[in-house]
C-alpha positions in Angstrom: 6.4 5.9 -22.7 6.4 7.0 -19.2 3.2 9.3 -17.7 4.6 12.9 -17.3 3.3 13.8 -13.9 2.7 17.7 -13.1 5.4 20.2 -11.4 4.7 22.0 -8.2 4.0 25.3 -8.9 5.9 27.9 -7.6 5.2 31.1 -5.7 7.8 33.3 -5.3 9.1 35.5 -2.7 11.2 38.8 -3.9 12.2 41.8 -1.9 14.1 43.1 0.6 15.5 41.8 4.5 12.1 41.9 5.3 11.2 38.4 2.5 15.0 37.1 3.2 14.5 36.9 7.0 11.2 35.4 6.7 12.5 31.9 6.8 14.4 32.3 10.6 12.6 29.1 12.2 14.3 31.5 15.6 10.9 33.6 15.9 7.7 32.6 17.1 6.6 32.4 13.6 7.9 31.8 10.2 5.9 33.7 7.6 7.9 31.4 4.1 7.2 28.2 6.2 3.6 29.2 6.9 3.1 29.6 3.0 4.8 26.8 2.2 2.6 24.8 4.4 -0.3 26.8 2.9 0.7 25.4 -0.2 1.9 22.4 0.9 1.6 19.2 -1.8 0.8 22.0 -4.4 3.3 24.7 -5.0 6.9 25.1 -4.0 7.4 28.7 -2.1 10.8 30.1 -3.3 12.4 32.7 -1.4 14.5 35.1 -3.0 14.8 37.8 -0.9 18.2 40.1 -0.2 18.9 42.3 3.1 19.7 45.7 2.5 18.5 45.9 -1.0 16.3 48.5 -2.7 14.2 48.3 -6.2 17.2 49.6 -8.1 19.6 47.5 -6.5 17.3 44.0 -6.6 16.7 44.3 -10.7 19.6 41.9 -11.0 18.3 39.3 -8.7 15.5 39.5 -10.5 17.1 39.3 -13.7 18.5 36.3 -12.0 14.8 34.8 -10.4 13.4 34.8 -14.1 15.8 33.0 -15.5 15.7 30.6 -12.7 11.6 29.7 -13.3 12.3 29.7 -17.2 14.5 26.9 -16.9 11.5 25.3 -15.1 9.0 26.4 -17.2 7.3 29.4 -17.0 3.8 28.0 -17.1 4.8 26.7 -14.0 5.1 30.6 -12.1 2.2 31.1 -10.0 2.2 33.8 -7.9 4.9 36.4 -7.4 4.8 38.3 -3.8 6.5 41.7 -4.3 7.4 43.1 -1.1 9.3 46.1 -2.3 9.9 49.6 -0.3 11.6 49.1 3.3 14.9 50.0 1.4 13.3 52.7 -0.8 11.7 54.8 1.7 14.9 56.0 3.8 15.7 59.7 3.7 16.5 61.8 1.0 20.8 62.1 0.7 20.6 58.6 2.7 22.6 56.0 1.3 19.6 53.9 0.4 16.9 56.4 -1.1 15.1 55.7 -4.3 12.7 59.1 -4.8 9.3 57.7 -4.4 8.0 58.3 -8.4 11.6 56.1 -9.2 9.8 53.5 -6.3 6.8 53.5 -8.5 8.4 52.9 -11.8 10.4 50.0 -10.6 7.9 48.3 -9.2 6.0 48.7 -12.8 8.7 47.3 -14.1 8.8 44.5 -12.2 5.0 44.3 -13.1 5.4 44.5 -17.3 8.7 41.8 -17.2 6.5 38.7 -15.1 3.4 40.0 -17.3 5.8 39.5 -20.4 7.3 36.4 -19.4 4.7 34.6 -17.0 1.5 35.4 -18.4 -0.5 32.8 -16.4 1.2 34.2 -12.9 -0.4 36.7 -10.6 1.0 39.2 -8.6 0.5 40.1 -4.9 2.1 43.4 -3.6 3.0 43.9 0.0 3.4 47.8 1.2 6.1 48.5 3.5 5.5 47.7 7.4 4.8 50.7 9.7 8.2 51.1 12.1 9.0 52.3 15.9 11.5 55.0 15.2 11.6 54.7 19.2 12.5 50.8 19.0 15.1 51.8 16.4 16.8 54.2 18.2 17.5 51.7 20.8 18.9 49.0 18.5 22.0 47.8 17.4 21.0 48.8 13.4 24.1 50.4 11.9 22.3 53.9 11.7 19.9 53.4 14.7 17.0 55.1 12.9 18.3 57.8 11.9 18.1 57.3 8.2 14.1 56.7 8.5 10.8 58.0 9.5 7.2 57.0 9.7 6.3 60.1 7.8 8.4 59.0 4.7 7.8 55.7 5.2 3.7 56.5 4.7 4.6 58.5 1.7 5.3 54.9 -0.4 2.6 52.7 1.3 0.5 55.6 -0.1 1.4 55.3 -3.5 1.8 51.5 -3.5 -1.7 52.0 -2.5 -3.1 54.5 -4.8 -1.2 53.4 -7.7 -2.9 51.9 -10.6 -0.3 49.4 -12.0 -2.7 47.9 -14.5 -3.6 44.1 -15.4 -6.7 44.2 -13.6 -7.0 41.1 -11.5 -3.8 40.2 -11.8 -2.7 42.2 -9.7 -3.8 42.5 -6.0 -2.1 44.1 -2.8 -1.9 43.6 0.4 -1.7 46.8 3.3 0.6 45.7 5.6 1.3 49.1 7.1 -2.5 49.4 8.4 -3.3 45.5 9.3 0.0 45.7 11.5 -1.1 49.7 13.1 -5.0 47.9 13.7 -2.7 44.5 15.5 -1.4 47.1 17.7 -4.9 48.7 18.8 -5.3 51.3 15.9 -8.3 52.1 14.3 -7.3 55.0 12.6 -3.9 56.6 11.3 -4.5 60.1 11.2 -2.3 62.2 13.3 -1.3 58.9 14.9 2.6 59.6 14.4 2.4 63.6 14.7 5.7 64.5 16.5 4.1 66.6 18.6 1.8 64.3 19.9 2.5 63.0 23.1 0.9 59.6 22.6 3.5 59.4 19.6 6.6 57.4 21.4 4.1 55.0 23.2 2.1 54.3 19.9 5.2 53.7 18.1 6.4 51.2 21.0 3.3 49.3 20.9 4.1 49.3 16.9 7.7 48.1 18.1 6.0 45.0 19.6 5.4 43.5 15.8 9.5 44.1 15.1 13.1 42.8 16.5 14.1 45.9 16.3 11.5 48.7 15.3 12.3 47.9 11.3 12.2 43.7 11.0 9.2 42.0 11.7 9.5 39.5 14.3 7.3 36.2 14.6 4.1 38.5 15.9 4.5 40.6 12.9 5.2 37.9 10.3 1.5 36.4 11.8 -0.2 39.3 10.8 1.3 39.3 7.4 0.5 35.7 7.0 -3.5 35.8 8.0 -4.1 38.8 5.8 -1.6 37.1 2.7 -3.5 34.1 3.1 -7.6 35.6 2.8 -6.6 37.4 0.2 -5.3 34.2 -1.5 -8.0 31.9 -0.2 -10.3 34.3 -2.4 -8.2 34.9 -5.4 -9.5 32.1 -8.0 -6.5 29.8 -9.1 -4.4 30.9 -6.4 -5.8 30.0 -3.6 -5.0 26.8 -2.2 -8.2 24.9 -2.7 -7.9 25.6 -6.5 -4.8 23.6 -7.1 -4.4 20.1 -7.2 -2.5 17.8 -5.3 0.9 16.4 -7.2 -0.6 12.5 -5.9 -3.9 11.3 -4.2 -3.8 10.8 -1.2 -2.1 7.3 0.2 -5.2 5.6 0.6 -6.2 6.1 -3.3 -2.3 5.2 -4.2 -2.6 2.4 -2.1 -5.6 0.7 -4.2 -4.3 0.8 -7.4 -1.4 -1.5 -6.1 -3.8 -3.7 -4.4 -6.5 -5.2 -7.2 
């Protein structure tokens, strides 16, 4: 009978434009191939990301991601990054706007379904990233900005934030909106994006220097995402790299066993 070897794990990447375009190897930085390198001999990092969708929108690609790792095995799900919100937190009467408590409840959804069907896998949460509503009005984005704010935007890193989704360790989150406002010189958000401020518009462009264009993360902004993803795995036990072992030794142990 024939030695059954292990599977790669699998981490898996679900959310929005902001997961889908993390793969373009066209920015300075890739922030799914700098996790799958992260992981590299250990865990495959599967991105399942969609542009322009919101939690409501995404439950049937997720319906559609869980049936995917079943068919694998679910013992095999190791770490789910939710990075949920960008497409939530657009103005109320705006074509994308999910209310904020709906935000919530989704995302708890999301939550109960891997606890129910991957009960060995963790789950990392990502808030939204802060934006330059001065960048945006100077792109080519279908609604220029319009549609969005930094104000509302804060409103659902907040409760991401405050939120008590349960599971205890299980569940751990990552502040996006804050490491990328600290990249960009701040030490401290309050009053930071008061319109009447007149600091506001160059604040926001130095926020603008993490995005394409004042929404997506560019290379610079998929770094800081990376560095804080990865200390926060490097001192999560049984995620973290270190934790989980290689699929074969390395070539010089392979080699010996076809040289006695």
């Amino acid at each position: 009978m024939p030695t059954l070897v292990p599977d790669y794990k699998k981490v898996i990447l679900f959310g929005d434009s902001q997961t889908e375009l993390s793969w373009n190897q066209g920015l300075d930085f890739s922030f799914s191939a700098g996790l799958q390198h992260y992981y590299m001999r250990r865990a495959d990092v599967l991105n399942r990301g969609l542009c322009g969708y919101n939690t409501i929108w995404l439950k049937s690609q997720f319906d559609r991601v869980v049936h995917e790792l079943e068919r694998v095995g679910k013992d095999n799900a190791l770490l789910f990054v939710l990075w949920l919100g960008t497409n939530d937190c657009p103005l109320e009467n705006t074509l994308h706007h999910v209310p904020v408590d709906q935000f919530i409840k989704n995302v708890s959804q999301y939550i109960k379904i891997i606890q129910e069907r991957f009960p060995l896998a963790k789950i990392l949460l990502i808030t939204p990233a802060p934006i330059s509503e001065t960048k945006l009005r100077s792109s080519s984005s279908r609604t220029q900005g319009r549609d969005r704010s930094q104000c509302e935007t804060k409103k659902y890193v907040d409760a991401l934030l405050s939120h008590d989704f349960g599971y205890g360790d299980v569940v751990r989150k990552v502040d996006l909106f804050t490491a990328i406002a600290e990249a960009a010189g701040y030490s401290s958000f309050s009053n930071v994006f008061d319109e009447h401020n007149p600091l506001t518009a160059d604040r926001e462009l130095r926020i603008g220097e993490f995005t394409l264009d004042g929404l997506h993360l560019n290379g610079k902004g998929y770094k800081v995402l990376y560095n804080h993803i990865t200390t926060v795995l490097n001192q999560w036990p049984g995620v973290s790299m270190a934790d989980l072992p290689g699929v074969e030794p390395g070539w010089l142990d392979k080699s010996k066993k076809f040289t006695k």
